[in-house]
ZARO-619206 format. One record per atom (N, C-alpha, C, O, CB): x, y, z; residue in three letters. Coordinates in pm, whole numbers, plus 32768, in hexadecimal, padded with zeros to 4 digits. Glycine has a CB too. Example, Ala and Ser with C-alpha at 12.3 -4.5 7.8 and 13.67 -1.06 7.14 Angstrom:
REM residues 2
85277DC7830Cala 84CE7E3E830Cala 85287EB6830Cala 85907EB4834Eala 846B7E418389ala 85057F1F82C4ser 85577F9682CAser 850A80038313ser 853D80728324ser 85807FC4823Cser 
REM end
This chain:
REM residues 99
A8501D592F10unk A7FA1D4D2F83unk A7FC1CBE2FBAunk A7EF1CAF3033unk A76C1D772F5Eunk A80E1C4B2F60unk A7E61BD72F5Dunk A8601B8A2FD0unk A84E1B2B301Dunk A7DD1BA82EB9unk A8F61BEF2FB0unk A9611BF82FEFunk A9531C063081unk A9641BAD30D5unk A9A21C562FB9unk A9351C7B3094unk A9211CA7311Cunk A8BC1C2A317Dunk A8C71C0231F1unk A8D01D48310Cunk A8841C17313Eunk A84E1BD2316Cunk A8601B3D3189unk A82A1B0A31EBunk A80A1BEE3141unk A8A21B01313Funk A8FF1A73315Aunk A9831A9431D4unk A9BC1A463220unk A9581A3D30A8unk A9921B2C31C0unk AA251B673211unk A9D01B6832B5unk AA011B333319unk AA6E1C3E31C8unk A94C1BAD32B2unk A9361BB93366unk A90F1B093360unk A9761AD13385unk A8861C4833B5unk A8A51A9E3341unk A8731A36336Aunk A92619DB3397unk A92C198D33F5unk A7FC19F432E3unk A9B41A013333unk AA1A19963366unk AA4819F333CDunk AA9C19C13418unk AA97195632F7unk AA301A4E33DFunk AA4B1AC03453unk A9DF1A6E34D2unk AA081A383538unk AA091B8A3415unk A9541A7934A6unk A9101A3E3552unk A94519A53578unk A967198435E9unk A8411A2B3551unk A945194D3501unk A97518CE34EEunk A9F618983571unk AA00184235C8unk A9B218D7344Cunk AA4C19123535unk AAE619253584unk AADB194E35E0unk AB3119363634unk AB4C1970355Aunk AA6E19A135FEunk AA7119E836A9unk AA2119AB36EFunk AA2919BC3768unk AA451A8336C4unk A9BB195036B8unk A97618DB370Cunk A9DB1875373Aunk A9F1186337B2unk A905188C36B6unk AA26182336C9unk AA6117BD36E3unk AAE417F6375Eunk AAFA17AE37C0unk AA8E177B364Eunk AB2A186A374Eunk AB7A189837C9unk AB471898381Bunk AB8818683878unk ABAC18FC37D6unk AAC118C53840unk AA7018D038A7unk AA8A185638FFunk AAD0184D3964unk A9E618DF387Bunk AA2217D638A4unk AA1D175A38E5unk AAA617483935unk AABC175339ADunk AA0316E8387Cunk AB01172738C2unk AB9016EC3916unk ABBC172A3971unk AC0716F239C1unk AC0816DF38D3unk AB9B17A8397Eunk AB9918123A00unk AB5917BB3A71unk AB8B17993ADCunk AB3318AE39E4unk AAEF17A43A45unk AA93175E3AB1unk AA9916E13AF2unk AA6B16B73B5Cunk AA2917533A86unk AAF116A23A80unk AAE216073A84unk AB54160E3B0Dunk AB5F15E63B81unk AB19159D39D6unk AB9516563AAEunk AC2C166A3B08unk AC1616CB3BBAunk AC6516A23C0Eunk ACAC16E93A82unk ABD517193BDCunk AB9217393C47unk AB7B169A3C7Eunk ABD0165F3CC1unk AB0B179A3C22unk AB2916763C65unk AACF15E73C8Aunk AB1315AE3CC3unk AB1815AB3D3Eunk AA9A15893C29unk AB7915553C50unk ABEA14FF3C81unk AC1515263D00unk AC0714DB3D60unk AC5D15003C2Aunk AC5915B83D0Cunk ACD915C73D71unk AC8A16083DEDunk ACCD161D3E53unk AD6716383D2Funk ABE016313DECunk ABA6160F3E59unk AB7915773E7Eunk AB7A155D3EF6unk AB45165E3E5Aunk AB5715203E33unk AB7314A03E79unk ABD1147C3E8Eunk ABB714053E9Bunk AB5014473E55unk AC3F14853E9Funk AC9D14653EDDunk ACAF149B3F5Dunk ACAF14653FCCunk ACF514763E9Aunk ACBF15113F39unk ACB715433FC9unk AC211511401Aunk AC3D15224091unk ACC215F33FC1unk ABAA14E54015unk AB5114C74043unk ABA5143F407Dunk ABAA143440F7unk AAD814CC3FE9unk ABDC13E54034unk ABE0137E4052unk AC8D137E40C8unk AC9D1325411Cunk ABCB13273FBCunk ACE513DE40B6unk AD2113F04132unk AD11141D418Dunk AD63141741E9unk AD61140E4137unk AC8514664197unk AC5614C34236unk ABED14484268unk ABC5143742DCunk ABE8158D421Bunk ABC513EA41DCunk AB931359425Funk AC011313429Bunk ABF512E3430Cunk AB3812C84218unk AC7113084256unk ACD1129A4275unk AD1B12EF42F8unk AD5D12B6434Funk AD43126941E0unk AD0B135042F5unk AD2D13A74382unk ACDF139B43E9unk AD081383445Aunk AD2E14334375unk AC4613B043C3unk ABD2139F443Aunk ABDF13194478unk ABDC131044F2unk AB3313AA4401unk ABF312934418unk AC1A11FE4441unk AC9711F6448Cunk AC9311A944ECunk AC2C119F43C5unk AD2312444470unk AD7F123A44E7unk AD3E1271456Bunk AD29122C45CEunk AE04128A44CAunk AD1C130D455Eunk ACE3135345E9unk AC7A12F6463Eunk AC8212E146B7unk AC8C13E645C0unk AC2212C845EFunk ABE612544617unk AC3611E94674unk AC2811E846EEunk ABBF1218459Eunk AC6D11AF4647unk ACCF11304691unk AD0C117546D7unk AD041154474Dunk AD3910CF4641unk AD4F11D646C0unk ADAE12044732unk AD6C123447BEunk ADA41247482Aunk AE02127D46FBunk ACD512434797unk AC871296481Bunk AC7611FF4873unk AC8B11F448ECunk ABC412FC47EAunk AC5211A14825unk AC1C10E8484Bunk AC9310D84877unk AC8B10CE48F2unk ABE8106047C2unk AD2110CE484Aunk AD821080489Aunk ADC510FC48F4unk AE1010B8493Aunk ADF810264831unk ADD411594912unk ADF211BA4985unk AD8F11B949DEunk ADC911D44A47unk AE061244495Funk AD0B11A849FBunk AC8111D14A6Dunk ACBC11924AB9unk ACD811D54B1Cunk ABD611A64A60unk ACF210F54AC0unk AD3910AC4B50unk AD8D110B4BC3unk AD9711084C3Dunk ADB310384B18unk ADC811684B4Bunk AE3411964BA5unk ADE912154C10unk AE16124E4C74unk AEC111D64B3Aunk AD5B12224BC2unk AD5512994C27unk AD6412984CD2unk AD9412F84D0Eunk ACD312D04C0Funk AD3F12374D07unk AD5112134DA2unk ADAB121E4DD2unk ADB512694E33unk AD3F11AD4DCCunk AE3511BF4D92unk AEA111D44DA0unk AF0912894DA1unk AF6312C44DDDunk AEB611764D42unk AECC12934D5Aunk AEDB133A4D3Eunk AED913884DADunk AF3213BC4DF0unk AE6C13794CE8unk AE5013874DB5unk AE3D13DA4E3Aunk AE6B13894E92unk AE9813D84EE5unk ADB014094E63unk AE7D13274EB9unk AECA12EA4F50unk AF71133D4F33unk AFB413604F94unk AEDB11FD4F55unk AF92134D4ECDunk B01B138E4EAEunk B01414254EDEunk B06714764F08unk B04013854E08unk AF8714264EC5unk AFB014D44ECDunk AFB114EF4F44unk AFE615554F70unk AF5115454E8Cunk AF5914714FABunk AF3D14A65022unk AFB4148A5084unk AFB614BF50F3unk AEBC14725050unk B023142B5055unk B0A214295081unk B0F2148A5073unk B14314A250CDunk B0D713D35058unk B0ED14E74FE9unk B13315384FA8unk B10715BE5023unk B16615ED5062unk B105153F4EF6unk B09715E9503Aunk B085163050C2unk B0B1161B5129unk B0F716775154unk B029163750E8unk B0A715C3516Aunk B0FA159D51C7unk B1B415AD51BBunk B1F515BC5222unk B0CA151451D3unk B1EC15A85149unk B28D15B65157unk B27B164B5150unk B2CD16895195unk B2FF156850D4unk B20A16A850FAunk B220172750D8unk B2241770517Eunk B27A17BC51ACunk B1A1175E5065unk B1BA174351B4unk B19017805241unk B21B175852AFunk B233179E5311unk B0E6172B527Cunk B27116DA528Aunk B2F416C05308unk B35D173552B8unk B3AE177852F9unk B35115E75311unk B34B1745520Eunk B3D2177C51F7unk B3D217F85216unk B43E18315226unk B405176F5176unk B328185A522Bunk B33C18B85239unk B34418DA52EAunk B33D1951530Aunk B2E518EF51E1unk B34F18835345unk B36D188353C1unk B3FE18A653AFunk B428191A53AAunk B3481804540Cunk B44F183153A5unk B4C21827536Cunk B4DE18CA534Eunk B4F8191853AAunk B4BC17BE52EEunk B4D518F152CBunk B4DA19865293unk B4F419EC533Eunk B5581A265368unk B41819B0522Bunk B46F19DC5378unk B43E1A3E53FDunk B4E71A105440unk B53B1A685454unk B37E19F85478unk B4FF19945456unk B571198F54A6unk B5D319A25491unk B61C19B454F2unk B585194754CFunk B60619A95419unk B65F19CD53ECunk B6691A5A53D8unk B6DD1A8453DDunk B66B198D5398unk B6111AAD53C2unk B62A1B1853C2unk B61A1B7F5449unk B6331BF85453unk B5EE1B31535Funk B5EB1B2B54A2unk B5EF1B455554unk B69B1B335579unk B6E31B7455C4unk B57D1AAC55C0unk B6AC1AE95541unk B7691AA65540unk B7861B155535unk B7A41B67558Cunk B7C01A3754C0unk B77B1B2454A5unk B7DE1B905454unk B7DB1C1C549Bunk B8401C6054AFunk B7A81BA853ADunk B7471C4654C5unk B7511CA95512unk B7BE1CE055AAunk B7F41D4655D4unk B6DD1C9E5527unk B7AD1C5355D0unk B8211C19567Funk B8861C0E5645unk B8E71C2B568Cunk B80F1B7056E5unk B8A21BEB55CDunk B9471BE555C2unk B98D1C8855A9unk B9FA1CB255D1unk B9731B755528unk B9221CCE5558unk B93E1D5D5526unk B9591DBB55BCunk B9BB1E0555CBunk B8A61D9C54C0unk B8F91DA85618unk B90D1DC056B9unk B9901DC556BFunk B9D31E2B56B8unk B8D71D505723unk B9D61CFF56D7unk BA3F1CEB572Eunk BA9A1D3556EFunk BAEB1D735734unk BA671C64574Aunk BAA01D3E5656unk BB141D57560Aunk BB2F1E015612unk BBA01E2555F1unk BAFB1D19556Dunk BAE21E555633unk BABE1EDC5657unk BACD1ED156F3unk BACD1F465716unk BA241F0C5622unk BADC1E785774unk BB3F1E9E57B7unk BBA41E8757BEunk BBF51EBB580Bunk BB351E9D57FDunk BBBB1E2A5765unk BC631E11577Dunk BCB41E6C5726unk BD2D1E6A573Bunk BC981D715755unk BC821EC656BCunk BCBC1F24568Bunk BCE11EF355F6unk BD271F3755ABunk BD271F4C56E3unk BC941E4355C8unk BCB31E535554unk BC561E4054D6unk BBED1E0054CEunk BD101E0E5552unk BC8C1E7E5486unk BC401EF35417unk BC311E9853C0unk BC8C1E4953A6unk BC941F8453D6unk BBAB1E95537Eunk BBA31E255310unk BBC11E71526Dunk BB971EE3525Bunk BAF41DD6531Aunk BBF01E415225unk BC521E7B519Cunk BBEB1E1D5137unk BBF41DA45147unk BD2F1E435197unk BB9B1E4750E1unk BB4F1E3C5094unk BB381EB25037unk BAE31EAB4FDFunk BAF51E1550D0unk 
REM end
Protein backbone atom coordinates (compact mmCIF):
# COMPACT_ATOMS: atom_id res chain seq x y z
CA UNK A 1 0.00 0.00 0.00
CA UNK A 2 2.84 2.11 1.29
CA UNK A 3 4.08 1.59 -2.55
CA UNK A 4 1.27 2.86 -4.29
CA UNK A 5 1.42 5.48 -2.65
CA UNK A 6 5.08 6.89 -3.03
CA UNK A 7 4.13 5.63 -6.96
CA UNK A 8 0.92 8.37 -7.37
CA UNK A 9 2.75 11.48 -4.97
CA UNK A 10 6.25 10.94 -7.78
CA UNK A 11 3.37 10.60 -10.30
CA UNK A 12 1.66 14.31 -9.10
CA UNK A 13 5.35 15.51 -8.38
CA UNK A 14 6.11 14.73 -12.30
CA UNK A 15 2.90 16.00 -13.64
CA UNK A 16 3.17 19.24 -11.66
CA UNK A 17 6.74 19.89 -12.51
CA UNK A 18 5.74 19.17 -16.56
CA UNK A 19 3.03 21.32 -16.00
CA UNK A 20 5.14 24.35 -14.82
CA UNK A 21 7.79 24.07 -17.67
CA UNK A 22 4.73 23.87 -19.86
CA UNK A 23 3.99 27.15 -18.48
CA UNK A 24 7.16 28.66 -17.97
CA UNK A 25 7.69 27.82 -21.52
CA UNK A 26 4.08 29.33 -22.76
CA UNK A 27 5.30 32.57 -20.84
CA UNK A 28 8.60 32.94 -22.39
CA UNK A 29 7.48 32.55 -26.13
CA UNK A 30 4.39 34.83 -25.36
CA UNK A 31 6.74 37.50 -24.25
CA UNK A 32 8.41 37.51 -26.99
CA UNK A 33 5.98 37.71 -29.14
CA UNK A 34 4.51 40.60 -26.84
CA UNK A 35 7.68 42.23 -27.21
CA UNK A 36 7.70 41.97 -31.28
CA UNK A 37 4.03 43.21 -31.80
CA UNK A 38 5.52 46.42 -29.67
CA UNK A 39 8.59 46.63 -31.76
CA UNK A 40 6.05 46.53 -34.73
CA UNK A 41 3.52 49.11 -33.16
CA UNK A 42 7.01 51.48 -32.73
CA UNK A 43 7.85 51.01 -36.60
CA UNK A 44 3.91 51.64 -37.63
CA UNK A 45 4.28 54.43 -35.35
CA UNK A 46 7.26 56.27 -37.15
CA UNK A 47 6.25 55.31 -40.33
CA UNK A 48 2.67 57.09 -39.83
CA UNK A 49 5.13 60.45 -38.25
CA UNK A 50 7.54 60.38 -41.20
CA UNK A 51 4.89 59.71 -44.23
CA UNK A 52 1.83 62.50 -42.86
CA UNK A 53 4.15 65.25 -44.90
CA UNK A 54 3.44 63.53 -47.90
CA UNK A 55 -0.21 63.63 -47.62
CA UNK A 56 -0.68 67.14 -49.52
CA UNK A 57 1.61 66.32 -51.92
CA UNK A 58 -0.38 63.22 -52.65
CA UNK A 59 -3.40 64.56 -53.34
CA UNK A 60 -1.91 67.50 -55.49
CA UNK A 61 -0.69 64.16 -57.50
CA UNK A 62 -3.83 62.75 -57.67
CA UNK A 63 -5.41 65.83 -58.71
CA UNK A 64 -2.91 66.02 -61.69
CA UNK A 65 -3.32 62.31 -62.17
CA UNK A 66 -7.20 63.37 -63.14
CA UNK A 67 -6.48 65.71 -65.23
CA UNK A 68 -4.04 63.34 -67.70
CA UNK A 69 -6.91 60.55 -67.01
CA UNK A 70 -9.74 63.05 -68.29
CA UNK A 71 -7.14 64.38 -71.73
CA UNK A 72 -6.30 60.51 -72.25
CA UNK A 73 -9.73 59.56 -72.27
CA UNK A 74 -10.58 62.47 -74.86
CA UNK A 75 -7.72 61.24 -76.73
CA UNK A 76 -9.38 57.46 -76.47
CA UNK A 77 -12.99 59.43 -77.90
CA UNK A 78 -10.67 60.61 -80.82
CA UNK A 79 -9.14 58.08 -81.68
CA UNK A 80 -11.74 55.93 -81.84
CA UNK A 81 -13.93 58.69 -83.90
CA UNK A 82 -10.62 58.19 -86.27
CA UNK A 83 -10.83 54.68 -86.32
CA UNK A 84 -14.43 54.77 -87.08
CA UNK A 85 -13.62 57.49 -90.49
CA UNK A 86 -10.92 55.45 -91.48
CA UNK A 87 -13.19 52.06 -91.40
CA UNK A 88 -15.74 54.47 -93.68
CA UNK A 89 -12.95 55.51 -96.19
CA UNK A 90 -11.48 52.05 -96.33
CA UNK A 91 -15.15 50.49 -97.09
CA UNK A 92 -15.34 52.89 -100.02
CA UNK A 93 -12.48 52.32 -101.57
CA UNK A 94 -13.13 48.61 -101.46
CA UNK A 95 -10.42 47.74 -99.03
CA UNK A 96 -11.03 44.93 -96.65
CA UNK A 97 -9.32 44.91 -93.37
CA UNK A 98 -7.59 41.13 -92.69
CA UNK A 99 -7.51 40.59 -88.98
Amino acid sequence: MQLLTWLTVIYLVVLVVALAVSLIAIFIYLWKIGSALAAVERALVQTESNTAPLQGHIEAINGGLVGVRDGLMLVDEHLASTDGSLDFVAERLGIRETV
